[in-house]
N, C-alpha and C positions, 0 to 999 in steps of 0.2 A: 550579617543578617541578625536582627535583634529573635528574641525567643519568643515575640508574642509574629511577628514576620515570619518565623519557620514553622511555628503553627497552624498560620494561615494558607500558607502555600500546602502545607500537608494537609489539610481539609481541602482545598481544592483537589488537587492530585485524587485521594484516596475517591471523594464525593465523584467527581468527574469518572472516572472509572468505575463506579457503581451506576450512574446513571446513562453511559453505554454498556455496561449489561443488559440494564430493562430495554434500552433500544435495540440489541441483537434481538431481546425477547420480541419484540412488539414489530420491529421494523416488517417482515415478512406479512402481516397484517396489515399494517396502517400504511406501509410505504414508510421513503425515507421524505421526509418534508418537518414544517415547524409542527406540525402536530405531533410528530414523533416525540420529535421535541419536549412537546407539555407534556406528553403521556407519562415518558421513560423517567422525567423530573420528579412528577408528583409519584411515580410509581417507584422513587427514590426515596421519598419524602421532603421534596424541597417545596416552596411554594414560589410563584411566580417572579419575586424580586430576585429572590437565590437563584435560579436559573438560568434570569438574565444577565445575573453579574458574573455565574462561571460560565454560561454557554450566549454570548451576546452576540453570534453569529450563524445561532440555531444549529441545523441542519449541515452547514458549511465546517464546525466545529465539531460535529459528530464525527463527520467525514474524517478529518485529520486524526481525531483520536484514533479510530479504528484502524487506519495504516499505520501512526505508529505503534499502535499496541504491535501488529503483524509483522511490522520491521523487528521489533524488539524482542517476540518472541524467535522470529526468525534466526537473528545472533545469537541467542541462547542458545537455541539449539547447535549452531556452528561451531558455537564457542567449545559447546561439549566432545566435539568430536576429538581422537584420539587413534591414530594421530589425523592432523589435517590433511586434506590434499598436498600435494607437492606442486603440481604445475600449475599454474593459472589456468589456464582450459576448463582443468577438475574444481579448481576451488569454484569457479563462475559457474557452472553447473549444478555444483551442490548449493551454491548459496540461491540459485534461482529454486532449486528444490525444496529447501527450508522454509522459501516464501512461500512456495504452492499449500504447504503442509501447515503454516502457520496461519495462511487463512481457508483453508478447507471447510473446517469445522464451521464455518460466519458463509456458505456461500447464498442461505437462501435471503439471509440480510444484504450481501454485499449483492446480489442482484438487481436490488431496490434500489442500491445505493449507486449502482451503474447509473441504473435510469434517471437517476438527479444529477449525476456528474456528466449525462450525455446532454443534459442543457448549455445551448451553446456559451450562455454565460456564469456556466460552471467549469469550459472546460480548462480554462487556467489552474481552476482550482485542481482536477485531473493531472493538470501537466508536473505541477508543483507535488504533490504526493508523489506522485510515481518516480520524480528526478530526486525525491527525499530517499525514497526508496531503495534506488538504484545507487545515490551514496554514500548509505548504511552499508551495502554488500559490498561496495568496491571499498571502504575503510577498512571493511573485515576483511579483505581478502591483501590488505597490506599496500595498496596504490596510494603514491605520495607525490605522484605529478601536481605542480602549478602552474604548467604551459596550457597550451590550447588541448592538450592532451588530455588535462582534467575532465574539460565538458566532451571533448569529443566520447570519450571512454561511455561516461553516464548518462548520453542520448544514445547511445546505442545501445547499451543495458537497459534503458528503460521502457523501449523498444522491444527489445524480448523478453525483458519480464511482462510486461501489459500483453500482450499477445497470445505469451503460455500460459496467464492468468486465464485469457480466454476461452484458449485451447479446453484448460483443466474442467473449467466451468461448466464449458459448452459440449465438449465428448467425451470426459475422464481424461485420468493418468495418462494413460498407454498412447495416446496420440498425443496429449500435451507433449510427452519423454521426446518422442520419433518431430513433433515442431521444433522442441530446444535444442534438440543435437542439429539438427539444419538450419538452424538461427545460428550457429554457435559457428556451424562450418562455415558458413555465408560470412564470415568476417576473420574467420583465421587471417592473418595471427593475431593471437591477441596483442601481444605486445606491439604490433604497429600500430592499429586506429588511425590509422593516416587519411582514412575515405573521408571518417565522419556523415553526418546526418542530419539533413537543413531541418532549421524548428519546426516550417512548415509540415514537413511529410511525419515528424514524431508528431505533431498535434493530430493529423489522419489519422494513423494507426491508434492514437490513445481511444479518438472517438469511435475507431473503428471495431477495437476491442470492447467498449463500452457498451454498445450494441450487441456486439454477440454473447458478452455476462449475462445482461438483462433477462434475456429469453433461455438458457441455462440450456441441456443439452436436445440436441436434435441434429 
């Protein structure tokens, strides 16, 4: 990569990440849609061409940034721990912890941001975060299957993480905690995964978690 190339990439990178900031700012007001969009841009400082050449899928690209940032924070924190879990049971647990924690702070945005991913022709976009999601955790947690095992692992992680997301959203901690340890028991062992989880029923649950974000607790 030439130096005027790694320049450009690091303008976007840095740009892009300041203008979802102004979108956590603004989204709980405006909603998540393209309007967000222009707000969070100019409330950046970009003007309309710049915007569409780093966010030329609006709203849908909001989207992705914000999970990854929350995956990313997520491993940080993992990373930091000292020492790690030992057993897989522990490490999948903390690293569904780490997600809860790492997007806490974003919930009155990511509620908005429910309601645009519960559009039926969003929820692809839904399925794909949350299985990005789920194979950030299962990397950090050391899984190096390339059998059937791979995917089987990360539809059912992705499954209980959208769920306890929901949980967390929708009645706090304390009931998220008491859904993940019964999500967790519902497929002991981990190390077999041998049930797995048709797309169909993980695309239910995504929407179905999607739904209970929106409207946040009650």
């Amino acid at each position: 990569m030439s130096d005027k190339d790694a320049e450009a990439a690091s303008w976007a990178e840095t740009t892009e990440q300041r203008v979802l900031d102004e979108a956590l700012r603004l989204a709980p007001r405006l909603g998540w849609n393209a309007g967000l969009v222009r707000a969070a841009a100019a409330a950046a400082g970009l003007n309309a061409g710049e915007a569409q050449l780093l966010l030329p899928q609006g709203p849908r690209d909001l989207a992705a940034l914000l999970s990854r940032r929350h995956d990313k924070a997520a491993v940080a924190a993992l990373n930091a721990q000292d020492p790690p879990p030992a057993k897989i049971r522990d490490k999948i647990r903390c690293a569904v912890v780490a997600r809860l924690d790492a997007a806490q702070g974003d919930a009155e945005a990511l509620r908005k941001l429910a309601a645009f991913l519960a559009f039926p022709t969003h929820l692809p976009l839904a399925l794909t975060l949350v299985w990005e999601g789920a194979d950030v955790l299962w990397r950090w947690a050391g899984d190096t299957a390339t059998d059937e095992n791979h995917y089987s692992k990360r539809a059912i992680l992705s499954g209980i993480l959208v769920s306890t997301l929901a949980v967390d959203m929708a009645s706090g901690r304390e009931p998220a905690l008491k859904h993940l340890d019964g999500r967790i028991d519902n497929v002991m062992a981990f190390e077999k995964w041998k049930a797995g989880i048709k797309p169909m029923n993980l695309a239910a649950e995504v929407a179905g978690a999607l739904a209970r974000m929106r409207y946040g607790r009650g």
